[in-house]
C-alpha positions in Angstrom: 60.3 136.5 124.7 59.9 135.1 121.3 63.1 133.1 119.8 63.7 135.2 116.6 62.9 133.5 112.8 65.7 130.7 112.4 67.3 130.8 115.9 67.5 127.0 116.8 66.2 126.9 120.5 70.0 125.9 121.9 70.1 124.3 125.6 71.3 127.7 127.2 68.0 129.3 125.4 65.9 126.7 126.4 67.5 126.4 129.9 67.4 122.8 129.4 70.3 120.3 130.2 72.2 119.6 127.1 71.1 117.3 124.6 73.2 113.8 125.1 74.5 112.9 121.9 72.6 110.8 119.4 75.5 108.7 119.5 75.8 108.6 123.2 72.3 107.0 124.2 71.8 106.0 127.6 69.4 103.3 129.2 68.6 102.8 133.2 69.2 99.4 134.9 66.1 97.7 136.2 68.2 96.3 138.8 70.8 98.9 139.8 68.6 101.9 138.6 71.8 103.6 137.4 71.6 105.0 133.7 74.7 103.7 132.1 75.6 103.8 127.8 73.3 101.6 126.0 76.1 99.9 124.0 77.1 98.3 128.1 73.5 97.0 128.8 71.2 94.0 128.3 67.9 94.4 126.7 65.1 91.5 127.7 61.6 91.3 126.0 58.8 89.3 126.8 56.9 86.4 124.2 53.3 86.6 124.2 53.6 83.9 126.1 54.8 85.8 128.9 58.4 84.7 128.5 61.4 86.9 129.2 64.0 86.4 126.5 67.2 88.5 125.6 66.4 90.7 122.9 70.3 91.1 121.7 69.6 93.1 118.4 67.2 95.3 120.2 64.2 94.7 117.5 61.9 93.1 119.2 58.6 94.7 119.2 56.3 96.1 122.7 58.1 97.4 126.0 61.8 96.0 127.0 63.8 96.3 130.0 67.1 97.0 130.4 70.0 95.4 132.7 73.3 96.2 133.2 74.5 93.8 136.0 77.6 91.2 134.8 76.4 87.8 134.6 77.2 86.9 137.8 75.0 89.1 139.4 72.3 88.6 136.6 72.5 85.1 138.0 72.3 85.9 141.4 69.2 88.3 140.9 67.4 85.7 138.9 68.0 83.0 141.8 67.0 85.9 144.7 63.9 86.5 143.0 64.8 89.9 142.5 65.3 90.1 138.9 61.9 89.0 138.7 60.3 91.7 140.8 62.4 94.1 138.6 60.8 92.6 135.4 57.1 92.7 136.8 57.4 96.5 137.8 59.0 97.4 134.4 56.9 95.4 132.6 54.0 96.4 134.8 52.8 92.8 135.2 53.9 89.7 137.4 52.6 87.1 134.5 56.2 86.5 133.3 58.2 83.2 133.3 62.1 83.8 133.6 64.0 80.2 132.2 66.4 79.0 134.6 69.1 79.1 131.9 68.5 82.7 131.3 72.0 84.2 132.0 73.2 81.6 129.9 70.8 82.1 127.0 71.9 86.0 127.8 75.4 85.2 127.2 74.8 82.9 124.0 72.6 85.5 122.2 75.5 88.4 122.7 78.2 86.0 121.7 76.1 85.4 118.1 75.5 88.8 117.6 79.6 89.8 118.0 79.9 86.7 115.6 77.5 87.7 113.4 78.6 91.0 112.8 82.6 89.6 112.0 81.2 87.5 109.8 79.5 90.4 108.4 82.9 92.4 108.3 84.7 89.5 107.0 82.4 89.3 103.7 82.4 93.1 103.3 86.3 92.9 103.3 87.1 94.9 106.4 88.3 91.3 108.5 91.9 90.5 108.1 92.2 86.9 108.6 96.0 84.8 108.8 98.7 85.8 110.8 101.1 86.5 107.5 98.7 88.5 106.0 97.7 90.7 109.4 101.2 91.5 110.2 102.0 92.5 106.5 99.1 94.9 106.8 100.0 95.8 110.4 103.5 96.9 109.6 101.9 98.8 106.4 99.7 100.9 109.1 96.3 99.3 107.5 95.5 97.8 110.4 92.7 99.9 112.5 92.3 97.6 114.9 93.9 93.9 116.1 92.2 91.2 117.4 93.4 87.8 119.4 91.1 85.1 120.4 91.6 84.2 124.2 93.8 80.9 123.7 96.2 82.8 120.9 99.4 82.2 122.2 102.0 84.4 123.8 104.7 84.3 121.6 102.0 85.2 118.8 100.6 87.6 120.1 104.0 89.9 120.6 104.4 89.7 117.7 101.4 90.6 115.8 101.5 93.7 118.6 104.8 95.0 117.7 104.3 95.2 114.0 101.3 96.8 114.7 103.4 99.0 116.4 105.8 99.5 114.0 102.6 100.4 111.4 101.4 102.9 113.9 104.6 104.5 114.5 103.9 104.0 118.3 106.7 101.5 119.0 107.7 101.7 122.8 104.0 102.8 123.6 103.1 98.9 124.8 99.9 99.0 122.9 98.2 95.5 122.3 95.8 94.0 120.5 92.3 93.3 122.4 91.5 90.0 123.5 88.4 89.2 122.7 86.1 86.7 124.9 85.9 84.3 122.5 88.3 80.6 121.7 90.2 79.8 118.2 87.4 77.2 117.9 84.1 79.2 118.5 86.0 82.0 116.1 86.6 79.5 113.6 83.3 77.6 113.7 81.6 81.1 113.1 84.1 82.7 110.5 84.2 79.1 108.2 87.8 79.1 108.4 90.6 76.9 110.5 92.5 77.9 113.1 91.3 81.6 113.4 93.3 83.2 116.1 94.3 86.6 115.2 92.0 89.1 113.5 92.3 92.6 112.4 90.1 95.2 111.1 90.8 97.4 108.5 89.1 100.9 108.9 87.5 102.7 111.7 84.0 102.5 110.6 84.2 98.5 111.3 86.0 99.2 114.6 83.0 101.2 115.8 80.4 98.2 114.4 82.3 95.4 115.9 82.6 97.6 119.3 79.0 97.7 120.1 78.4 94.1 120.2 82.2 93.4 121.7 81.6 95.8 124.7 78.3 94.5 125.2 79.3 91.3 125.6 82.9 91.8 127.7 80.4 94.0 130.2 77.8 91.4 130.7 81.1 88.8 131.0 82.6 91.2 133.7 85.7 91.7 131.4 87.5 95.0 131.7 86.6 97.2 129.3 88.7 99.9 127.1 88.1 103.1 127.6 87.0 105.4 125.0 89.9 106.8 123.9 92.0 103.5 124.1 89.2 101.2 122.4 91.3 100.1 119.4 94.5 99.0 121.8 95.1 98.1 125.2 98.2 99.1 126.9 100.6 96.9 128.5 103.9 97.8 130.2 105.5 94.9 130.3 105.8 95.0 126.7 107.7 98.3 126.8 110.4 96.8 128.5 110.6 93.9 125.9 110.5 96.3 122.8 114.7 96.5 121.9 114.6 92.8 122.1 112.0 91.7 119.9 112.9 93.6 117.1 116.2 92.9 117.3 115.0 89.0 117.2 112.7 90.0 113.8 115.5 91.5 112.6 
């Protein structure tokens, strides 16, 4: 049976599976052989040389392979001998040279790119930097999405969390900021500015370009990740119970 003029040839037509979506691209592990989301897996290239290098932005040119396994058992694969076989069968060749340091240099190349693209947010305008000027916006609601670097303390953190809150009319929900793998120090070296702790972005379309690379690299780190509907907060219930109290105290 012909498809009649300008019928698009759907999946049930077809009798296809359904088209992922564009946005949804998945990628199988050389290791595991699972398919998993692209944005939660490691892409390695090979020089001309014949050495295997992390290709973090995904640009470089020829075949790459693709891993999904946290560091840990990147590591462990690379010392068994088994990431290596992997490689030579995707790569369909056993000239290859993996660096000892590899899972490091893994590790190092995800952690630039993240960087790299806050740094690109911050000069675009979308990076709230300074914990005066975050909570202002927070309690205004023009906060999308908030940020702590891993040695932020406690005490600072509760609070930039409840005027988000308060901003998002979600107070009693116990939704936090995320925090993000990274020190005050590497976060300040890369931004250009002292003492960055707290961050915040200011729209939704720089919450989805700083997730890519953030997710990437909290995977690879074996960090829990956010789930898709929860990306922009993480919950916690302890925080509930602390919720009278606090804003009381601000009060």
């Amino acid at each position: 049976m012909r498809t009649p003029p300008n019928e698009r040839l759907t999946s049930d037509i077809a009798g296809t599976p359904k088209a992922r979506k564009a946005s949804e691209p998945e990628r199988r592990c050389i290791l595991s052989g699972e398919t998993a989301p692209r944005e939660t897996l490691v892409r390695l290239a090979v020089s001309p040389a014949g050495l295997v290098l992390p290709d973090a932005h995904e640009k470089a040119p020829g075949r790459g392979a693709w891993t999904g396994a946290p560091r840990a058992e990147f590591a462990a694969a690379l010392a068994s001998g088994k990431l290596k076989g992997a490689l030579a069968r995707a790569f369909k060749t056993g000239d290859l040279e993996l660096p000892e340091t590899l899972p490091q240099m893994v590790e190092d190349a995800l952690t630039r790119v993240l960087l790299d693209r806050l740094g690109l947010e911050m000069r675009v305008g979308s990076l709230i930097l300074g914990t005066q000027r975050i909570a202002e916006a927070a309690r205004g609601g023009a906060v999308a999405m908030l940020l702590h670097a891993n040695d932020a303390s406690e005490d600072g953190r509760k609070k930039l969390d409840q005027a988000w809150r308060v901003g998002r009319d979600a107070e009693g929900s116990g939704e936090r900021g995320l925090e993000l793998p990274l020190d005050r120090s590497a976060l300040s070296v890369a931004l250009g500015r002292d003492n960055v702790v707290h961050l915040a972005l200011a729209d939704d379309a720089a919450v989805a370009r700083v997730m890519k690379p953030l997710t990437r690299l909290m995977h690879y780190l074996g960090h829990d990740l956010p789930t898709a509907e929860r990306r922009a907060s993480v919950c916690a219930p302890d925080d509930e119970l602390n919720e009278t109290n606090e804003r009381n105290e601000q009060e």
